[in-house]
C-alpha positions as CSV (number, residue, x, y, z in Angstrom):
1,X,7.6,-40.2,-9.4
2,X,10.1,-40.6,-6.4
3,X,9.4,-38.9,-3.2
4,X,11.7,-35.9,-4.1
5,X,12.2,-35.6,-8.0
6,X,15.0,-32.9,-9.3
7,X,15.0,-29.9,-7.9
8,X,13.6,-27.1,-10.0
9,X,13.5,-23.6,-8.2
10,X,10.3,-21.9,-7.9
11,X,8.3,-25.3,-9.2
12,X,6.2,-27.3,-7.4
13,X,7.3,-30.9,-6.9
14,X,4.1,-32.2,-7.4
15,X,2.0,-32.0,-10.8
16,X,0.1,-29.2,-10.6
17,X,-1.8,-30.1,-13.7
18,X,-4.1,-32.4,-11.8
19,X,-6.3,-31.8,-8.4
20,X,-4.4,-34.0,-6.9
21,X,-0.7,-33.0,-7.5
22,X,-2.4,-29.2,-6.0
23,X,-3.8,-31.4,-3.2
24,X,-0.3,-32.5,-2.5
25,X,1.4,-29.2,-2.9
26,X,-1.1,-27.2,-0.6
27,X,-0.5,-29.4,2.0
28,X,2.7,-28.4,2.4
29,X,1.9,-24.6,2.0
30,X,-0.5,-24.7,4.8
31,X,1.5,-27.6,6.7
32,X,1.6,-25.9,10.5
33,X,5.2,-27.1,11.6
34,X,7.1,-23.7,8.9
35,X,5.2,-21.8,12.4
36,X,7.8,-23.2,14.0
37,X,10.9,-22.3,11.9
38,X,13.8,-19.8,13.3
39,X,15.1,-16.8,11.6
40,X,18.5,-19.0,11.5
41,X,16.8,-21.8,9.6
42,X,14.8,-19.5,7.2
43,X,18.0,-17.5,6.2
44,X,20.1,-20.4,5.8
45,X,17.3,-21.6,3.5
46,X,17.3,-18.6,1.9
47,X,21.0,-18.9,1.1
48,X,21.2,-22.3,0.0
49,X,18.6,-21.6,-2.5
50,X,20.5,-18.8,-3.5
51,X,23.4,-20.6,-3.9
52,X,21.2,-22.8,-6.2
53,X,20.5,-20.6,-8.4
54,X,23.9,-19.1,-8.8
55,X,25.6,-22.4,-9.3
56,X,27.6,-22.7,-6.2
57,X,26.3,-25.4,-4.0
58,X,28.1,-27.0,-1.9
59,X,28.8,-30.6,-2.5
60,X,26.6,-33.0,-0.8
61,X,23.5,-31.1,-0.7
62,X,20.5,-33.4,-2.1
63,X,17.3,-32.6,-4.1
64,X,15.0,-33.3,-0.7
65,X,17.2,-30.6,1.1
66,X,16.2,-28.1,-1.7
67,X,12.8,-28.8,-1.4
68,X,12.3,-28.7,1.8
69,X,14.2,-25.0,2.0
70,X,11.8,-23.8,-1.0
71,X,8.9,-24.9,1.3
72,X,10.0,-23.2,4.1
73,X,11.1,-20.0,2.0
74,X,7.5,-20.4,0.2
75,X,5.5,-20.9,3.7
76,X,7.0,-17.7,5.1
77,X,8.2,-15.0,2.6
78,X,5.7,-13.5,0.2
79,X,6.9,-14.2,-3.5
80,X,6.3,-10.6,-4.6
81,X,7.4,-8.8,-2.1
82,X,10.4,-10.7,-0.2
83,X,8.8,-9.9,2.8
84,X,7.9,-12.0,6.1
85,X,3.8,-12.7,6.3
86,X,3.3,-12.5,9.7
87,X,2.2,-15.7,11.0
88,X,-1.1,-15.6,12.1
89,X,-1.7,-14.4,8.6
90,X,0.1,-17.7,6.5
91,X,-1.9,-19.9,5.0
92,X,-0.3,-22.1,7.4
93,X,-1.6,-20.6,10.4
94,X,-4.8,-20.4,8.9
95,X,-6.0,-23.4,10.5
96,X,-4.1,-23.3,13.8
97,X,-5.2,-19.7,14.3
98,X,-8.7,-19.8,12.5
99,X,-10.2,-22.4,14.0
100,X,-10.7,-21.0,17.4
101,X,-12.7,-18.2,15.3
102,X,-15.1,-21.4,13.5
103,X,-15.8,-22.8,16.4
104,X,-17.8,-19.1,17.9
105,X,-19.1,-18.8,14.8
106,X,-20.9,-22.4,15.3
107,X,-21.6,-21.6,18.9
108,X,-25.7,-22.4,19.7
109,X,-28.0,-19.7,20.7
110,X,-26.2,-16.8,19.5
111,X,-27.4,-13.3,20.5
112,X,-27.1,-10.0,18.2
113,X,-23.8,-9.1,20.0
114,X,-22.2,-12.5,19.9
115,X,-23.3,-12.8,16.5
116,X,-21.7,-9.5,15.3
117,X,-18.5,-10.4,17.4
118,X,-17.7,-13.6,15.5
119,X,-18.5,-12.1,12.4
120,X,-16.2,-9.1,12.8
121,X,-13.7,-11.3,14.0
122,X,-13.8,-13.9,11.2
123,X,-13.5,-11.3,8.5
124,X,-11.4,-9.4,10.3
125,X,-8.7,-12.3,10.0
126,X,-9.8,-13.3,6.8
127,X,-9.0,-9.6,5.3
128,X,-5.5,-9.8,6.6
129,X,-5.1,-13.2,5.4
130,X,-6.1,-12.1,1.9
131,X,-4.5,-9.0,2.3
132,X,-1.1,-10.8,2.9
133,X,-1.4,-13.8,0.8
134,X,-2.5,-11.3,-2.5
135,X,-0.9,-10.8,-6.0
136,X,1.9,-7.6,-4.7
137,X,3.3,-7.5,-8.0
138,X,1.7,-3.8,-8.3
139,X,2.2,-1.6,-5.0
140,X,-0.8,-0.4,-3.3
141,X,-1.8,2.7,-0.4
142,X,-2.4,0.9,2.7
143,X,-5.7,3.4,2.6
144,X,-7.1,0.5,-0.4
145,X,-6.8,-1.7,2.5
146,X,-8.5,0.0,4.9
147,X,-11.1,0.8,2.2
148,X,-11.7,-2.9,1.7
149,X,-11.6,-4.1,5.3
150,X,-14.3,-1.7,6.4
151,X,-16.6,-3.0,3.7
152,X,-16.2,-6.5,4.3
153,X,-16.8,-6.4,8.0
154,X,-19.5,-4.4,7.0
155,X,-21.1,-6.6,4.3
156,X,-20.5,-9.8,6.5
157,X,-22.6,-8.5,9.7
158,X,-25.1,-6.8,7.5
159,X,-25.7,-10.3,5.7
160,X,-25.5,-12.5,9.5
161,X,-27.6,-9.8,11.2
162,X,-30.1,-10.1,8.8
163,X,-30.4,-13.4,8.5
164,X,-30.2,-14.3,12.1
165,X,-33.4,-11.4,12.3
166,X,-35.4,-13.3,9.3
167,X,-35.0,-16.6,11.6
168,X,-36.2,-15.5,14.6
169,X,-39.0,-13.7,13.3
170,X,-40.0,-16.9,11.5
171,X,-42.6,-17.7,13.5
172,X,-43.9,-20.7,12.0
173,X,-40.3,-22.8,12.7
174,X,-40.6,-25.1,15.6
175,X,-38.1,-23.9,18.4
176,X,-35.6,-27.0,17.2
177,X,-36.0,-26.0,13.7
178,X,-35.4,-22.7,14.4
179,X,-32.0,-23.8,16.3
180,X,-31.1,-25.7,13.5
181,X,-31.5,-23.0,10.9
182,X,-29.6,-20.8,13.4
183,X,-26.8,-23.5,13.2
184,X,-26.5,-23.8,9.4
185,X,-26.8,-19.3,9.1
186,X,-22.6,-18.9,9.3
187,X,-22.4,-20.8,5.8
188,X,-24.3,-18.6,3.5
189,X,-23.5,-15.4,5.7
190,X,-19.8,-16.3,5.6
191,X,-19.8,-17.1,1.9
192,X,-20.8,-14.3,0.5
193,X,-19.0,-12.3,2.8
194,X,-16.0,-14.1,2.0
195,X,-16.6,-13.1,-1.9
196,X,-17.2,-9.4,-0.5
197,X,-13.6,-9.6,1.6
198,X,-11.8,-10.7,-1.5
199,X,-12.9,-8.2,-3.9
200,X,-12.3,-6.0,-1.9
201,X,-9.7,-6.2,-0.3
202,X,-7.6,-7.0,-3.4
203,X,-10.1,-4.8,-5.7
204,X,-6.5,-2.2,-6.4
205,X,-5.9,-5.3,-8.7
206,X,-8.6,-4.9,-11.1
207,X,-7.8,-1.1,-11.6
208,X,-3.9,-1.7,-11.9
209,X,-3.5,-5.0,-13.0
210,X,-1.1,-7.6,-12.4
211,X,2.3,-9.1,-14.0
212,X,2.0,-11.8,-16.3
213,X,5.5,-13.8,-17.0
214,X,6.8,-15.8,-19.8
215,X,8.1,-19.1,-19.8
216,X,11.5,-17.8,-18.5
217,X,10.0,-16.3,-15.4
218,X,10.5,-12.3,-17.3
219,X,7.8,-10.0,-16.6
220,X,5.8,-9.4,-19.4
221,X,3.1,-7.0,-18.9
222,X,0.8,-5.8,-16.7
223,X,-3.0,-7.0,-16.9
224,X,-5.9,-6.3,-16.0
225,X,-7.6,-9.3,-17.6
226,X,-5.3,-12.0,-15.7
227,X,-6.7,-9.7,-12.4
228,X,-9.9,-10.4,-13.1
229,X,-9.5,-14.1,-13.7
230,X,-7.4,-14.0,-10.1
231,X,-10.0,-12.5,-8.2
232,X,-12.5,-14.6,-9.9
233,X,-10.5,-18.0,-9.1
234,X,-9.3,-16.9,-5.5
235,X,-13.2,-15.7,-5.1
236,X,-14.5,-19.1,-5.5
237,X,-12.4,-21.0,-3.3
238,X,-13.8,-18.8,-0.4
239,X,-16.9,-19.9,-1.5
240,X,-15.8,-23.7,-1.4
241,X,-13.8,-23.3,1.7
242,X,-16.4,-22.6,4.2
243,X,-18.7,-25.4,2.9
244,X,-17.0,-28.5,4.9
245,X,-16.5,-26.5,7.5
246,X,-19.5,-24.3,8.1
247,X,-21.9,-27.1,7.1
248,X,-20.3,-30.1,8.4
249,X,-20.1,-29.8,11.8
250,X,-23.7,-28.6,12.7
251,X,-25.0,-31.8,10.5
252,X,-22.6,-34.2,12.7
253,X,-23.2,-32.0,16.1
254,X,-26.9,-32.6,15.6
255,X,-26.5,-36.1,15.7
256,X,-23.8,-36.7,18.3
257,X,-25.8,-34.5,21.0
258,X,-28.6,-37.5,20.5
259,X,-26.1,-39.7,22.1
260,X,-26.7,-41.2,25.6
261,X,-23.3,-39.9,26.8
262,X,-23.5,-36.1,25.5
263,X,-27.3,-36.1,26.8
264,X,-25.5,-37.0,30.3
265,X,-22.0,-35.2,29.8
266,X,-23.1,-31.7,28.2
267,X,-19.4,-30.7,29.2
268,X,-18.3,-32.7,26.5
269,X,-20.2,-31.1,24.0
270,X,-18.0,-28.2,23.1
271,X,-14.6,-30.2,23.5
272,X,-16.3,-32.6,20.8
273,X,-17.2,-29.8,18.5
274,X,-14.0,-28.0,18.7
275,X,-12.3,-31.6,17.2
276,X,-15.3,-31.6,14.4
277,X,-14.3,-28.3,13.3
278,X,-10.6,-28.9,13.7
279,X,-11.0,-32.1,11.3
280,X,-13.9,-30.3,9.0
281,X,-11.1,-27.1,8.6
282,X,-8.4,-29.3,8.1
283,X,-10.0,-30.7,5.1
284,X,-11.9,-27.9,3.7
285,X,-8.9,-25.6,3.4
286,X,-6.0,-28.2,1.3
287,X,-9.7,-28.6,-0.6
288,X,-10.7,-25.6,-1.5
289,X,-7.5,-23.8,-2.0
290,X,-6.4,-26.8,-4.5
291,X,-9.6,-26.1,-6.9
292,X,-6.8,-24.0,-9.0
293,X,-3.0,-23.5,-9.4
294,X,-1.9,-20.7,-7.5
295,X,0.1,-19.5,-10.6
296,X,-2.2,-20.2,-13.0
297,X,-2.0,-19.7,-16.7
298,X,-3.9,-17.7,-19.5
299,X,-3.7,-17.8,-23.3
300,X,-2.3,-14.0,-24.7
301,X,-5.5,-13.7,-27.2
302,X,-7.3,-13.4,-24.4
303,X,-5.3,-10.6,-22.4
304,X,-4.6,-7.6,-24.0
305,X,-3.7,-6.4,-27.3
306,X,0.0,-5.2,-26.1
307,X,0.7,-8.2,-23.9
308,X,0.0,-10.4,-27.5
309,X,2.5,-7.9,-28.8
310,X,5.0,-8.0,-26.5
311,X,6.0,-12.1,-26.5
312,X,5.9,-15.0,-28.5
313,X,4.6,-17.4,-25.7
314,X,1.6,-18.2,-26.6
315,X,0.8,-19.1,-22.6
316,X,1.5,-16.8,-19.9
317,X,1.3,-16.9,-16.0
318,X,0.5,-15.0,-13.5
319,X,0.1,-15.3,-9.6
320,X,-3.2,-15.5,-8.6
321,X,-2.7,-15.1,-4.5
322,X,-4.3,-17.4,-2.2
C-alpha cells in the first residue's frame, strides 16, 4: 500500500482489520501536533472535505491533502455531535496533558492526602476524557454525568485508600518491600477504577442504546446490545492502558536508583522518572486503545429482533467511543 492510498471519507487509511493497521491509525488520532491547529485550518479542513463529498473539489487537490484534513477534522470535532472536544480532553492531549497526573501518582512515600489528591485528579480527567470521547449518538442530561463522575472519584479513592491502609498495616513487609508494594498500588487501584469511570460515566448508553449503521453509513436502529459490547470493549482498554504505564516505571525506577550516579544525584531522580513515564504513556495509550476498532462491527442475529428486521446487511457498525 502507498503512503496515502485513495481517499475514502470517514475511512481509515490504514487496515483496520489487523492490530497493526489500528496501531497505525491511533497514532494519528492521539498524534499531539492537531493541539496545535487554528480555527482557520480546521474550517478550511472542514470545507474541503465538504467539498469532497459534494463533488466540487477544486483541481489540484491530492489524496494526502484529504487525509491529512480528515485527521485534523477527526482529532478535534466529535463524530456525533459536530462539536469541538476541548483539548485537554482529545485523545491527543491525553498524553501531553496526562502525564503530568502519572507521574504523582508514581510519586514515593505517598501520604493519605497526596494519595487522595492524585487519585481524584486522575479520574477526574479521565471522566471528562471518556465523557467527551463517548458514543453521542443518543443525547444525554448533563446530571448522568455528574452522576457518574461522583462515583468514579469515589470508587477510585475508596479502592487506593484501602489499599495503601492494607500496606501499611502489613507489618510483616520489610520497609523496602513495603515501598515497593506502595509503588506498584496505582495499577490495580487505577484499573478498576478506570472500569468504574467508564461504566459510568457512559452507563446512559446501556439504558438508551446506541445507533448502529448499514453499510451506506444510514442509521439503522438503536441498540442496546451494540452498547453493551461498546462499554465492554472501551472497558478493557482502560484495563490494558494503565499496565505499561503504571507498572513499568516503578520496575525500571527501582533499578535505575541503584545506579552510582542517581545514589549521588537524587535531583535527577524525578527528571528521569518523568521521561520513563513519558515513554511508558506514549506506548501504552496507541497500545491499548488499538486492542479494537473504534467502529467496530456486530452480526444483526445477535442485536435485536427489529434491528434484524429493519436491514438486509447482515453486518452492522456502530461507534464504540474511545
Amino acid at each position: 500500500m502507498s503512503e496515502y492510498p485513495t481517499f475514502q471519507h470517514g475511512k481509515s487509511r490504514f487496515d483496520q482489520s489487523t492490530f497493526s493497521g489500528r496501531f497505525r491509525h491511533f497514532l494519528d488520532v492521539i498524534d499531539p501536533s492537531t493541539l496545535f491547529v487554528t480555527e482557520k485550518r480546521l474550517q478550511e479542513c472542514v470545507k474541503l472535505l465538504d467539498q469532497f463529498k459534494r463533488g466540487t473539489l477544486p483541481p489540484g487537490v491530492t489524496d494526502a491533502q484529504l487525509w491529512q484534513a480528515q485527521k485534523i477534522q477527526q482529532a478535534i470535532i466529535h463524530p456525533d455531535t459536530g462539536e469541538k472536544i476541548l483539548m485537554p480532553f482529545r485523545m491527543s492531549g491525553f498524553i501531553p496533558f496526562g502525564t503530568p497526573v502519572v507521574i504523582g501518582l508514581l510519586l514515593p512515600n505517598q501520604t493519605l492526602v497526596s494519595t487522595v489528591f492524585w487519585q481524584w485528579l486522575n479520574q477526574s480527567h479521565n471522566a471528562c476524557v471518556n465523557y467527551s470521547n463517548r458514543n453521542a449518538s443518543k443525547p444525554a442530561p448533563v446530571s448522568k454525568f455528574f452522576e457518574g463522575y461522583l462515583g468514579a472519584v469515589t470508587s477510585a479513592v475508596s479502592i487506593a485508600v484501602g489499599l495503601n491502609v492494607l500496606v501499611q498495616k502489613a507489618s510483616r513487609f520489610s520497609p523496602t518491600t513495603r515501598l515497593l508494594v506502595q509503588r506498584f498500588i496505582p495499577f490495580p487501584a487505577v484499573a478498576s477504577a478506570n472500569v468504574c469511570n467508564v461504566v459510568l460515566m457512559r452507563h446512559s448508553e446501556l439504558s438508551e442504546g446506541i445507533s448502529v449503521l448499514d453499510d451506506n453509513g444510514n442509521v439503522v436502529g438503536t441498540s442496546k446490545v451494540a452498547a453493551r459490547h461498546a462499554l465492554l470493549e472501551t472497558a478493557l482498554t482502560r484495563v490494558v492502558l494503565p499496565m505499561p504505564i503504571l507498572v513499568l516505571p516503578p520496575m525500571i525506577m527501582t533499578a535505575l536508583e541503584k545506579l552510582p550516579l542517581l545514589q549521588r544525584q537524587r535531583r535527577l531522580v524525578l527528571p528521569i522518572h518523568s521521561l520513563v513515564v513519558l515513554a511508558a504513556f506514549s506506548l501504552a495509550l496507541p497500545l491499548a486503545i488499538s486492542v479494537f476498532p473504534q467502529m467496530s462491527q456486530i452480526s444483526v442475529n445477535e442485536l435485536e429482533p427489529e434491528i434484524a428486521m429493519a436491514t438486509d446487511c447482515k453486518i452492522v457498525t456502530y461507534n464504540k467511543g474511545l
